[in-house]
Every structure is written in structure tokens, then in C-alpha cells.
MARZA-345043 format. One record per atom (N, C-alpha, C, O): residue in one letter; x, y, z. Coordinates in Angstrom, 3 decimals, m for minus. Each point is the difference from the previous one (the first is absolute). Layout:
# residues N
FIMAR,a,X,Y,Z $
...
# end
This chain:
# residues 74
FIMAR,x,34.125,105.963,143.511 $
FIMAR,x,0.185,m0.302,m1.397 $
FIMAR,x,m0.245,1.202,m0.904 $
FIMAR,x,m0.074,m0.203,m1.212 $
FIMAR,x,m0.052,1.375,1.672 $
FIMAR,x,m0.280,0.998,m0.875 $
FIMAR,x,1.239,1.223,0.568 $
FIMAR,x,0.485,0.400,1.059 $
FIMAR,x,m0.367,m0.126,m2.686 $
FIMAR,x,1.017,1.308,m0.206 $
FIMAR,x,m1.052,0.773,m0.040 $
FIMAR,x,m1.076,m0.335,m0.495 $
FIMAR,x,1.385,1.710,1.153 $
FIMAR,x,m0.550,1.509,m0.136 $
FIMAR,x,0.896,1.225,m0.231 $
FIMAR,x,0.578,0.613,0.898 $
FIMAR,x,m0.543,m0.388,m1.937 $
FIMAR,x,0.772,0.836,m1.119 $
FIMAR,x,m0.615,1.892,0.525 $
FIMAR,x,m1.201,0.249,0.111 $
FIMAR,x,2.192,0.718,0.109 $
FIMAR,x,m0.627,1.173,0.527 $
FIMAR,x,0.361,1.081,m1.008 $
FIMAR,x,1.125,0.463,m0.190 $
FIMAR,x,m2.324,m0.114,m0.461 $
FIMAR,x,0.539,1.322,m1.168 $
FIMAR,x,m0.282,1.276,0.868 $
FIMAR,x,m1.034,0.446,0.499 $
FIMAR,x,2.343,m0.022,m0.503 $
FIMAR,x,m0.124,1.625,0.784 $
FIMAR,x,0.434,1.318,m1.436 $
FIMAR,x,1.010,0.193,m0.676 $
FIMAR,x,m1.960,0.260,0.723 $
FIMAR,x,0.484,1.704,m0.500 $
FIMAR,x,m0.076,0.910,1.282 $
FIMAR,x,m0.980,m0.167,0.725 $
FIMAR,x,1.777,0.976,m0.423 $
FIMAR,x,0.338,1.557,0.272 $
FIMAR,x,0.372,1.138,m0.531 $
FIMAR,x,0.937,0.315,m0.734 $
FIMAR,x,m2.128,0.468,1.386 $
FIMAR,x,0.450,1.563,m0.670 $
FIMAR,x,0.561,0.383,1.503 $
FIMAR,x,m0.553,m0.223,1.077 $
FIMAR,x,1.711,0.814,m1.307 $
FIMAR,x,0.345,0.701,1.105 $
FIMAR,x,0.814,1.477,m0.714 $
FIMAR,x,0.962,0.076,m0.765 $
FIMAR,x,m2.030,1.248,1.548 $
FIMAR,x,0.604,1.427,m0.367 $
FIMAR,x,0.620,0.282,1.031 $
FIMAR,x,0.843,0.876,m0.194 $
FIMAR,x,m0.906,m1.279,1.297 $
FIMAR,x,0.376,0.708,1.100 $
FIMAR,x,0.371,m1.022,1.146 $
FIMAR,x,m0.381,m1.071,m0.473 $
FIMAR,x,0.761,0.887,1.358 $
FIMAR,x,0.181,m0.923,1.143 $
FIMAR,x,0.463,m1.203,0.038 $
FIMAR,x,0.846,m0.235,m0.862 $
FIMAR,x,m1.158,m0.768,1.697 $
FIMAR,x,0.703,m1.787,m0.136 $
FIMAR,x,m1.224,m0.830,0.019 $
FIMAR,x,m0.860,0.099,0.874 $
FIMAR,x,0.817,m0.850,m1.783 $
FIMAR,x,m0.547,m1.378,0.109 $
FIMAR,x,0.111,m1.570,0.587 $
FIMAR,x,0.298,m0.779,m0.906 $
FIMAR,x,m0.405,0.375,1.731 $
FIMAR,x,0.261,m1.439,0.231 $
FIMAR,x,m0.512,m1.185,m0.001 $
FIMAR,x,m0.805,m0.129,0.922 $
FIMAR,x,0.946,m0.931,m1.661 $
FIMAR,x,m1.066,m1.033,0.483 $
FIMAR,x,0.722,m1.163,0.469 $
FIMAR,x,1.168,m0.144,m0.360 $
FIMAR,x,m1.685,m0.651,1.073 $
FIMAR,x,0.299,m1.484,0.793 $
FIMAR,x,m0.737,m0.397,m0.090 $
FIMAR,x,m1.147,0.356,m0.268 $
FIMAR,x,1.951,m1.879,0.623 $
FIMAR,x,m1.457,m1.614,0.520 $
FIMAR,x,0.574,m0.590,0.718 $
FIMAR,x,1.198,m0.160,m0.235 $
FIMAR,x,m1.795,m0.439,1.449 $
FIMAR,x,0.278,m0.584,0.993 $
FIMAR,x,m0.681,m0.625,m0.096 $
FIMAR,x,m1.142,0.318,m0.332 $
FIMAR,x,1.602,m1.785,0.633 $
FIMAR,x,m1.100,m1.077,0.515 $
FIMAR,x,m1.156,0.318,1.447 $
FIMAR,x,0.379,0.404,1.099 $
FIMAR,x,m1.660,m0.681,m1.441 $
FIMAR,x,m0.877,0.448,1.213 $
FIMAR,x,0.508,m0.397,0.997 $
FIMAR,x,0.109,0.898,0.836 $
FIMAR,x,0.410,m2.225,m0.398 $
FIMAR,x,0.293,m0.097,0.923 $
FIMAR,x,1.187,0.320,0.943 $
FIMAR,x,m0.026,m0.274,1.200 $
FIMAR,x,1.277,0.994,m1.950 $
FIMAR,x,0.687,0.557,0.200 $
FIMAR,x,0.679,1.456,m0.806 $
FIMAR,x,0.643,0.143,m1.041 $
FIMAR,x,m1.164,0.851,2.133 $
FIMAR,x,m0.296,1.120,m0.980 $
FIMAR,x,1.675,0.563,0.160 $
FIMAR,x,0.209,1.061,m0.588 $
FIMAR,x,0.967,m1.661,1.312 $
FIMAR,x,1.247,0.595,m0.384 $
FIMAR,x,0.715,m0.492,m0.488 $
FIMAR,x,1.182,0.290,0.188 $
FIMAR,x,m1.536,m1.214,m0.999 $
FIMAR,x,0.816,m0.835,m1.453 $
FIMAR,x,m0.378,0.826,m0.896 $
FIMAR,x,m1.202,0.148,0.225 $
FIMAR,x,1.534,0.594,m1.258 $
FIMAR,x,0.028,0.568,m1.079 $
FIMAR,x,0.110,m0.759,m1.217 $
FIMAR,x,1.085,m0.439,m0.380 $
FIMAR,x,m2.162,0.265,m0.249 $
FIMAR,x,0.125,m1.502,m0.891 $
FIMAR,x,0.760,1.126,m2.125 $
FIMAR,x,0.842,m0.065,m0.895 $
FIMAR,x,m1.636,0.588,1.225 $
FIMAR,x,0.306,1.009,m1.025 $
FIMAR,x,0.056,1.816,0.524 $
FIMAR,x,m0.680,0.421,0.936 $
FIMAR,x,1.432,0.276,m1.592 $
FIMAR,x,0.137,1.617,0.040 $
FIMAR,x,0.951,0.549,m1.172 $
FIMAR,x,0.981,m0.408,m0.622 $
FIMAR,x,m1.950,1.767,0.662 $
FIMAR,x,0.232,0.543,m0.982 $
FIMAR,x,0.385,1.695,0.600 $
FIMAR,x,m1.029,0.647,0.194 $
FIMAR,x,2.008,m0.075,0.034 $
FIMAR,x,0.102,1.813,1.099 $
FIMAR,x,m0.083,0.509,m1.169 $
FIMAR,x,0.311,m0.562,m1.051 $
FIMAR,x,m0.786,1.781,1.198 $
FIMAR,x,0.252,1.353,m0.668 $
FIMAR,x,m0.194,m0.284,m1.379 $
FIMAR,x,0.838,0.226,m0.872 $
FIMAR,x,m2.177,m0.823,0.657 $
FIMAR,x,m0.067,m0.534,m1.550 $
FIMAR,x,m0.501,1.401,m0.827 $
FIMAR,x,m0.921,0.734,0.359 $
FIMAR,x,1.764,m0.566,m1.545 $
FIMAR,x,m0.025,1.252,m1.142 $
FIMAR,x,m1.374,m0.291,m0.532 $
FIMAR,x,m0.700,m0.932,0.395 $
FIMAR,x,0.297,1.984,m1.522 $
FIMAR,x,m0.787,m0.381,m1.288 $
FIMAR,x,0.492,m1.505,m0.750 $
FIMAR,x,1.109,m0.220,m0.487 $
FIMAR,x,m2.080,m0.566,0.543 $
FIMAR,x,0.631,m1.539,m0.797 $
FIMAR,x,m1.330,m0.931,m0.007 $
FIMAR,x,m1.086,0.125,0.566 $
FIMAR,x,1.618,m1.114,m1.444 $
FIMAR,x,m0.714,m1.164,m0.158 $
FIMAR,x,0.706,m1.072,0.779 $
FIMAR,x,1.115,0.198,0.483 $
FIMAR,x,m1.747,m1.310,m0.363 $
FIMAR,x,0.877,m0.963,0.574 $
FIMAR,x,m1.133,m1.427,0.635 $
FIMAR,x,m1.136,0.224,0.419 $
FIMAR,x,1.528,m1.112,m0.456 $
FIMAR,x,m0.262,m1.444,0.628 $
FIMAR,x,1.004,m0.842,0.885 $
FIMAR,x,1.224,m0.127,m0.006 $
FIMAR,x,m2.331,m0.437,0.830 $
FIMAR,x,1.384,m0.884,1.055 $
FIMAR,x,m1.606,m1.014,0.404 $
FIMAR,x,m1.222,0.131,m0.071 $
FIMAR,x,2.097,m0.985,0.443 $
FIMAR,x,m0.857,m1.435,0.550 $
FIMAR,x,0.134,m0.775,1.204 $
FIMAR,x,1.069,m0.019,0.611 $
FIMAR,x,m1.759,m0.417,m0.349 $
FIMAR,x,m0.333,m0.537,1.589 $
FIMAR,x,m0.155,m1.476,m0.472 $
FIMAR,x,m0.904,m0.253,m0.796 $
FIMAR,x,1.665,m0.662,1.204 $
FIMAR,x,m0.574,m1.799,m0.731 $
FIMAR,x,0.501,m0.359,1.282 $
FIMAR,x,0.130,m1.203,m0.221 $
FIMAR,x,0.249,1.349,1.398 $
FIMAR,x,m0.102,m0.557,1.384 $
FIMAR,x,m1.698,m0.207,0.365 $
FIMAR,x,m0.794,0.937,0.072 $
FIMAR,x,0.499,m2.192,0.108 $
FIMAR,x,m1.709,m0.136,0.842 $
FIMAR,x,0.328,0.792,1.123 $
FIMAR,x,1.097,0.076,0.553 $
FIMAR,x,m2.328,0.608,m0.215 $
FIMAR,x,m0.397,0.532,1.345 $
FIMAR,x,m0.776,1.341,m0.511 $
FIMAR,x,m0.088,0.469,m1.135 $
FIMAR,x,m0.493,0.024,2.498 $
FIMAR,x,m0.853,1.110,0.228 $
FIMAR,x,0.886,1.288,m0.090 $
FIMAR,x,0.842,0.221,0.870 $
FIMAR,x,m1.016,0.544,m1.820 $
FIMAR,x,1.023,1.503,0.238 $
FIMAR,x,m0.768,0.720,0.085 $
FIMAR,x,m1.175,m0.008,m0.368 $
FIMAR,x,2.341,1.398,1.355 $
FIMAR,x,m1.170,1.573,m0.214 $
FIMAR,x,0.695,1.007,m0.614 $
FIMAR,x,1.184,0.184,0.282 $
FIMAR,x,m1.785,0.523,m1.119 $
FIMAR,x,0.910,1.034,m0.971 $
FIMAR,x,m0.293,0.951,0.690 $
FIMAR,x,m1.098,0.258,0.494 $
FIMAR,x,2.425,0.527,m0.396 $
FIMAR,x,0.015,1.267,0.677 $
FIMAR,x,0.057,1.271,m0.913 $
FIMAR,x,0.840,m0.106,m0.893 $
FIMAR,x,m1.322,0.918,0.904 $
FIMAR,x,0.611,1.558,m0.630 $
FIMAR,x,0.646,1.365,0.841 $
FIMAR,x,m0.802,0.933,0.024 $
FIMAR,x,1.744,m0.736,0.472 $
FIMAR,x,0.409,0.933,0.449 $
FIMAR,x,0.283,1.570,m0.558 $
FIMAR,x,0.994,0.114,m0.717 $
FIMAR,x,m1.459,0.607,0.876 $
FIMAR,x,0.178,1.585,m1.186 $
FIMAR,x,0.531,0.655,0.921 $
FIMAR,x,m0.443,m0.031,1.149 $
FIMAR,x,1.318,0.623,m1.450 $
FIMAR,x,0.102,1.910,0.986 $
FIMAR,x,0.193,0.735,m0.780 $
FIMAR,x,0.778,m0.259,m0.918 $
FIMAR,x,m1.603,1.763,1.040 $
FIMAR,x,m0.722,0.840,m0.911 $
FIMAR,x,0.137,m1.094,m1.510 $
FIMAR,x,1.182,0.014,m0.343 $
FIMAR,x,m1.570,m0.425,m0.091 $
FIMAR,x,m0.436,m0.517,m1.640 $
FIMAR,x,m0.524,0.545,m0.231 $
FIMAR,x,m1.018,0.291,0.629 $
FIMAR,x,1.492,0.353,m2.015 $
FIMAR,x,m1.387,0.680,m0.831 $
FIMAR,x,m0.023,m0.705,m1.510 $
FIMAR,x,0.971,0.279,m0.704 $
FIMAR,x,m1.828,m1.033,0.218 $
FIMAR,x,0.053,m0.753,m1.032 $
FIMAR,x,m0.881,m1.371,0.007 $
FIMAR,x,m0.795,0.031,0.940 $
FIMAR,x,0.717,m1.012,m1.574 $
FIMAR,x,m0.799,m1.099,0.578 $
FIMAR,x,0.612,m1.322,m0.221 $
FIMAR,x,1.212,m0.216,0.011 $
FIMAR,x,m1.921,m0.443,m0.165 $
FIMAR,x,0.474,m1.331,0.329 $
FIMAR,x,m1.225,m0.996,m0.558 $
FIMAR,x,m1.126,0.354,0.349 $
FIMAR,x,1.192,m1.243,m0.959 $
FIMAR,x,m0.578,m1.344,m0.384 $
FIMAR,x,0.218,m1.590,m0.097 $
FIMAR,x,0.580,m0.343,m1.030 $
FIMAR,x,m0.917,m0.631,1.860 $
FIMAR,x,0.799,m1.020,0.243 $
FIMAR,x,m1.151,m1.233,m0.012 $
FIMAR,x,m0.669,m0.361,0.968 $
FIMAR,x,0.628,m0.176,m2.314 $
FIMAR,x,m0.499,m1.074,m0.466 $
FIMAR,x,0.589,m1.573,0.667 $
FIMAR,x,1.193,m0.106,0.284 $
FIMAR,x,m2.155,m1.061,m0.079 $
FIMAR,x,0.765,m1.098,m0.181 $
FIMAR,x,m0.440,m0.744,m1.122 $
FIMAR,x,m0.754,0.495,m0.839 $
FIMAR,x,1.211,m1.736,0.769 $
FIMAR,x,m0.103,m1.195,m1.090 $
FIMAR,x,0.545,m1.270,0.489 $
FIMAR,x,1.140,m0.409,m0.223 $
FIMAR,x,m2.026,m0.166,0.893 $
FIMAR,x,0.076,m1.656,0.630 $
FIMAR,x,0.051,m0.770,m0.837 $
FIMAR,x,m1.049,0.019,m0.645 $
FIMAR,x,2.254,m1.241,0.032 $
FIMAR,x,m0.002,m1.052,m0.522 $
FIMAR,x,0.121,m1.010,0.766 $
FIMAR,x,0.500,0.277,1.090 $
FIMAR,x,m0.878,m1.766,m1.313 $
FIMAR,x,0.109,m0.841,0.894 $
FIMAR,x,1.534,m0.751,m0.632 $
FIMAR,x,0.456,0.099,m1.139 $
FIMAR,x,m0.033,m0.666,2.027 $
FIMAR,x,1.722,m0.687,m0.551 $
FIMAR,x,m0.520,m1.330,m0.403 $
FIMAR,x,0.767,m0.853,m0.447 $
# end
């Protein structure tokens, strides 16, 4: 019964960023992705029930990254 809303910023100067979510129990369903994410703001949401794991993938990245949630119940 609960939505979980994902605020991502990236700084990216240099390299690739990636993030995913897979359900825990199946880590080669790709529930959400985002490749080669630029400098940006942005939100995306998860309202499927179940257990997820967020992934971050970098090669060389130079820059950072911040990724808030916000759980409402439906």
C-alpha cells in the first residue's frame, strides 16, 4: 500500500552514471533504470509492493550523486 517516490540529483564531470532496482528476490528483472545519467534533477516512483535493491553502477565518475526517498501510503 505504499508509493516510494525517488529524488535523484547528479553531478557528473567526467565518466557514466547508472542506477537500477530490482526486486530482492529477483535481481534480473530490472524494475527501473536510468544509463549514462548527465548533470540533472529528476524523480521516478516505485508503487509495485515488494522488497527492492537499488543499485549504483559508475565507471570512472567524477562528480556526485544524492538520492532521497518519500514514502506515501495509497
Amino acid at each position: 500500500g505504499e508509493t516510494v517516490e525517488f529524488q535523484v540529483y547528479v553531478e557528473t564531470i567526467e565518466g557514466s552514471l547508472t542506477i537500477y532496482i530490482t526486486p530482492e528476490e529477483d535481481e534480473n528483472t530490472v524494475v527501473y533504470e536510468a544509463e549514462d545519467i548527465p548533470t540533472s534533477e529528476f524523480t521516478f516512483v516505485i508503487d509495485e509492493p515488494g522488497v527492492y535493491s537499488l543499485y549504483i553502477s559508475a565507471e570512472n565518475h567524477k562528480g556526485g550523486y544524492t538520492i532521497t526517498t518519500t514514502r506515501t501510503m495509497n
